[in-house]
C-alpha positions as CSV (number, residue, x, y, z in Angstrom):
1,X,0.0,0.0,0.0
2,X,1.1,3.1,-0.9
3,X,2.0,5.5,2.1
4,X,0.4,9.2,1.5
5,X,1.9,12.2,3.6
6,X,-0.9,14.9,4.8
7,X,0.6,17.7,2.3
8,X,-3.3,19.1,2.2
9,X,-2.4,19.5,6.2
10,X,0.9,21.2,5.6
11,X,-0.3,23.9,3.4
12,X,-3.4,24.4,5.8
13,X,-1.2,25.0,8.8
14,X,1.3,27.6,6.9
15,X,-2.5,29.1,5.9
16,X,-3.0,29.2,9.9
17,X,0.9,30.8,10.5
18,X,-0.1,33.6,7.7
19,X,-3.3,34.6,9.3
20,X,-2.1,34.5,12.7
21,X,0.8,36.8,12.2
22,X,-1.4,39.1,10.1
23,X,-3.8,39.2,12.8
24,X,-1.1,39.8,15.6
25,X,-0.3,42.7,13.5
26,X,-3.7,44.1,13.1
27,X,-4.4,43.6,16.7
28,X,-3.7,46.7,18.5
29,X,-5.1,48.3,15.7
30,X,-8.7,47.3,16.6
31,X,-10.7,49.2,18.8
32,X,-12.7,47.2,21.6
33,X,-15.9,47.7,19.5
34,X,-14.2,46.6,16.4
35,X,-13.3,43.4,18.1
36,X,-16.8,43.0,19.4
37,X,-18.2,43.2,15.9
38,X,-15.9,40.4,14.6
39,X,-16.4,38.1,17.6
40,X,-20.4,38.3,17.2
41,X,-19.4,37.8,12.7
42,X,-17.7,34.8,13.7
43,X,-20.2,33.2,16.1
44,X,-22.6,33.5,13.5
45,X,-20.4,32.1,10.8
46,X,-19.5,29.0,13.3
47,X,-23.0,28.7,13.9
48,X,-23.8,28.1,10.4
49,X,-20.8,26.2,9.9
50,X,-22.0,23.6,12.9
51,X,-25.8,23.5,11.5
52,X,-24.8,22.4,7.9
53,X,-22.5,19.9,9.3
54,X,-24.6,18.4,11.5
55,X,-27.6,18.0,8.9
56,X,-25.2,15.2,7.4
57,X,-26.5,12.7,9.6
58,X,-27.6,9.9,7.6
59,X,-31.1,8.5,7.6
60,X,-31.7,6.7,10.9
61,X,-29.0,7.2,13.0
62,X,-30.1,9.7,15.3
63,X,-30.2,7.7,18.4
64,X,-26.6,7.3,17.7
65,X,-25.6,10.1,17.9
66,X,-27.4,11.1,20.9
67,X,-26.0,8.2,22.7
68,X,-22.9,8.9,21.5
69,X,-22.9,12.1,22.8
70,X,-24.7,11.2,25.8
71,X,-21.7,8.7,26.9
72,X,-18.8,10.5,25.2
73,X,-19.6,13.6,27.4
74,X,-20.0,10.9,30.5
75,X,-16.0,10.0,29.5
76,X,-14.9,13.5,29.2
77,X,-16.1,14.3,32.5
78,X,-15.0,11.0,34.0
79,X,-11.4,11.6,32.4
80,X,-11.0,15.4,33.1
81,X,-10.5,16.6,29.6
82,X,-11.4,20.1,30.0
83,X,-8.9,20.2,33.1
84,X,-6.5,18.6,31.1
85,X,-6.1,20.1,28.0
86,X,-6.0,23.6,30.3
87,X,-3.2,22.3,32.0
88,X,-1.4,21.3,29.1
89,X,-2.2,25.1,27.4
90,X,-1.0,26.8,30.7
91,X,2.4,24.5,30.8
92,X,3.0,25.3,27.3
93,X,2.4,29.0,28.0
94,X,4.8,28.8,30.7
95,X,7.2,26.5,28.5
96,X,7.4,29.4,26.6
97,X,7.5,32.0,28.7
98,X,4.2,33.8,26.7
99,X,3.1,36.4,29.2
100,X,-0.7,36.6,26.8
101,X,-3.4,35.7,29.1
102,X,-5.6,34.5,26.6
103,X,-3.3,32.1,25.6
104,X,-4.9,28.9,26.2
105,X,-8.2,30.3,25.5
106,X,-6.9,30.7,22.2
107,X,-5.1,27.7,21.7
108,X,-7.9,25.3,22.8
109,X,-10.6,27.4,20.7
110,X,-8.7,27.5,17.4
111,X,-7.7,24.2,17.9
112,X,-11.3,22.6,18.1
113,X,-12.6,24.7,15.7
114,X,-9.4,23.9,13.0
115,X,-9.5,20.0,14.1
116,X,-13.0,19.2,15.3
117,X,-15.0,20.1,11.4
118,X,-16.7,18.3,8.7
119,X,-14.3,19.5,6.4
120,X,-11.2,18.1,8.8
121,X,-12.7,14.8,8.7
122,X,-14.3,14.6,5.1
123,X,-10.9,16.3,3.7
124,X,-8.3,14.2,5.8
125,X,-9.8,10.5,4.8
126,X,-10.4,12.2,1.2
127,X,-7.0,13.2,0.9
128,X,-5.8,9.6,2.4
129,X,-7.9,7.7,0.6
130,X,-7.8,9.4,-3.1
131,X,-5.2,11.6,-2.7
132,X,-7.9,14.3,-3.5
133,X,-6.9,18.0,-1.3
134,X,-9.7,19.7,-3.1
135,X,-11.8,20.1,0.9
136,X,-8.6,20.7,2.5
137,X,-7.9,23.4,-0.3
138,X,-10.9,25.2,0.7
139,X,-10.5,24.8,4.3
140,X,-6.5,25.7,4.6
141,X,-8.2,29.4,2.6
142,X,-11.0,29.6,5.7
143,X,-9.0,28.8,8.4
144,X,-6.4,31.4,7.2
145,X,-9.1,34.1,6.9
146,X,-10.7,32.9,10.4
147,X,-7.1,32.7,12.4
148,X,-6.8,36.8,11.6
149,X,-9.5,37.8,13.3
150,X,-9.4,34.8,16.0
151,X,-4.8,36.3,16.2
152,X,-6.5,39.4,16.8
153,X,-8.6,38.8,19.6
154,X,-7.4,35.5,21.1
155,X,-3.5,36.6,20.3
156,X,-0.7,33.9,19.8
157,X,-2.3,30.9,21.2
158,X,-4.4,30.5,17.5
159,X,-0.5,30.1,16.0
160,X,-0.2,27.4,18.2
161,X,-2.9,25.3,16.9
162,X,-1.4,24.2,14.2
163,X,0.2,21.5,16.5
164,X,-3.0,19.5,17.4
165,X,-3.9,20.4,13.7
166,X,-1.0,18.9,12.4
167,X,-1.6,15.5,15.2
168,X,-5.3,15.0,14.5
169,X,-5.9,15.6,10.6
170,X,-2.8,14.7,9.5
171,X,-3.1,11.8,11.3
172,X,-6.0,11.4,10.5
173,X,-4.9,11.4,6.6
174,X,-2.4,8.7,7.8
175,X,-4.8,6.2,9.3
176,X,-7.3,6.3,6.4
177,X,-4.7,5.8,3.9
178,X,-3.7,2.7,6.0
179,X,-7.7,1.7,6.7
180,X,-9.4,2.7,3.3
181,X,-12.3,-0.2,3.6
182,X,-13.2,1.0,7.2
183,X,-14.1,4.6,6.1
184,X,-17.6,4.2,4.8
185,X,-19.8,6.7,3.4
186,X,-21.9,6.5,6.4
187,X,-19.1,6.4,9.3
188,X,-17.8,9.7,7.6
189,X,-21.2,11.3,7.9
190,X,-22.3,10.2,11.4
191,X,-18.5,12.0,12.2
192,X,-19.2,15.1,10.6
193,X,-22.8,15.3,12.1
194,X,-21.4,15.2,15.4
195,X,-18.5,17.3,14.9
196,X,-21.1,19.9,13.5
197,X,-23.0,19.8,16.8
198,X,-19.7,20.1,18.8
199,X,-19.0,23.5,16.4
200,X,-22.9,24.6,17.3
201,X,-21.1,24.8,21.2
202,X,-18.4,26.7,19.6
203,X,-20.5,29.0,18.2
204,X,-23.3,29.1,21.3
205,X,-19.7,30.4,23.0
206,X,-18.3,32.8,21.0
207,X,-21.7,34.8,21.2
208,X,-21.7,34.2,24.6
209,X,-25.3,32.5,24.6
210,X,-24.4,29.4,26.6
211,X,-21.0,27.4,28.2
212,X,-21.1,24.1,26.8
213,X,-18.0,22.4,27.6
214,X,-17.1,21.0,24.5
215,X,-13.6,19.7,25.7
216,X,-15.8,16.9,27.7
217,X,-17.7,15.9,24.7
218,X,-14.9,14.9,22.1
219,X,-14.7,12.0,23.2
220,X,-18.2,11.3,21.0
221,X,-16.3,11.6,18.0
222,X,-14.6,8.4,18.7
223,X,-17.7,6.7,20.5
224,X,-20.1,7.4,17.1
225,X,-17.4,5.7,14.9
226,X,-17.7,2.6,17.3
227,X,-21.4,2.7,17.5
228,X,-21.8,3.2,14.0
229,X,-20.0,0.2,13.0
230,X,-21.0,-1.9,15.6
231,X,-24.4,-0.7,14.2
232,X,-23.8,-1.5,10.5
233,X,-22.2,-5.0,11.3
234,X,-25.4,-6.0,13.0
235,X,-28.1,-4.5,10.7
């Protein structure tokens, strides 16, 4: 089998360095009110984002999901995840020696909304599979646009995202280049449905309309792959 390196994944993290240091630059140019404004444009936009994703749900597998994320969320409260991944921003932070107080904030927020998508998961197993970056394409030009305004609010911690970016869907790339069979056309939706519903919490955050910890709940994103074929095995 032929092995396939996550170039779509490269190009979309220099996208993500680009936008980041423009937005650094632009960022004591905005004004508080300006700043607002973009936050409120982006919730929206993530909103939307998060209700077409989740509407790929195929037919019948609602239950599913809601169990899915039902006992992914039970996990990710079990294990801590939220704690965890703040811990891990705030060592890195002081790794670093970043003195940004939005640091992790930023990090963990660009980071699920860069790695948690549709388009990550679609885009990764297309570009393993078929070799196809035309999603990824698309995505590396929206998460450039998105990580100047999120550099300009958030501040150097959206840079950083690129790590996890470059662990989970290029990884992800990886692992369905070695497991082409397993990816089915229905295993990919029930993934991006509920990665759409975990970028609805994204977006119920950045307008500030609710705090869904959305850190807890990855863990669905592996349970709805297990479910799912578990599902299609014994139907």
């Amino acid at each position: 089998m032929t092995k396939r390196l996550p170039i779509g994944t490269f190009i979309n993290m220099i996208t993500v360095i680009i936008g980041s240091l423009i937005g650094l630059w632009l960022q004591q140019s905005f004004p508080p009110n300006i700043k607002v404004i973009i936050f409120q444009a982006l919730g929206l936009a993530t909103l939307l984002i998060g209700i077409q994703m989740s509407l790929k749900m195929p037919e019948g597998y609602l239950l599913l999901i809601i169990f899915s994320l039902i006992i992914g969320g039970i996990i990710g409260e079990t294990l801590h995840l939220d704690q965890q991944l703040q811990s891990l921003g705030g060592w890195l932070k002081d790794t670093l020696n970043i003195g940004d107080e939005k640091f992790t904030e930023g990090l963990i927020t660009a980071s699920l909304l860069y790695c948690v998508g549709s388009m990550v998961i679609v885009g990764a197993i297309e570009e393993g599979v078929s070799g196809s970056r035309e999603l990824l394409m698309v995505k590396s030009t929206l998460d450039g646009v998105s990580s100047i305004a999120f550099a300009s609010t958030y501040g150097i911690g959206v840079l950083f995202s690129i790590f996890p970016m470059f662990l989970i869907q290029g990884g992800m790339t990886i692992l369905a280049n070695q497991m082409k069979p397993f990816f089915t056309t229905t295993i990919i939706g029930q993934l991006s449905s509920v990665g759409g519903l975990l970028i609805l919490g994204i977006g119920i955050k950045l307008l500030n309309l609710g705090n869904i910890n959305i850190e807890n709940l990855l863990p669905s994103l592996i349970i709805v792959v297990f479910f799912t074929w578990i599902y299609d095995k014994w139907k």
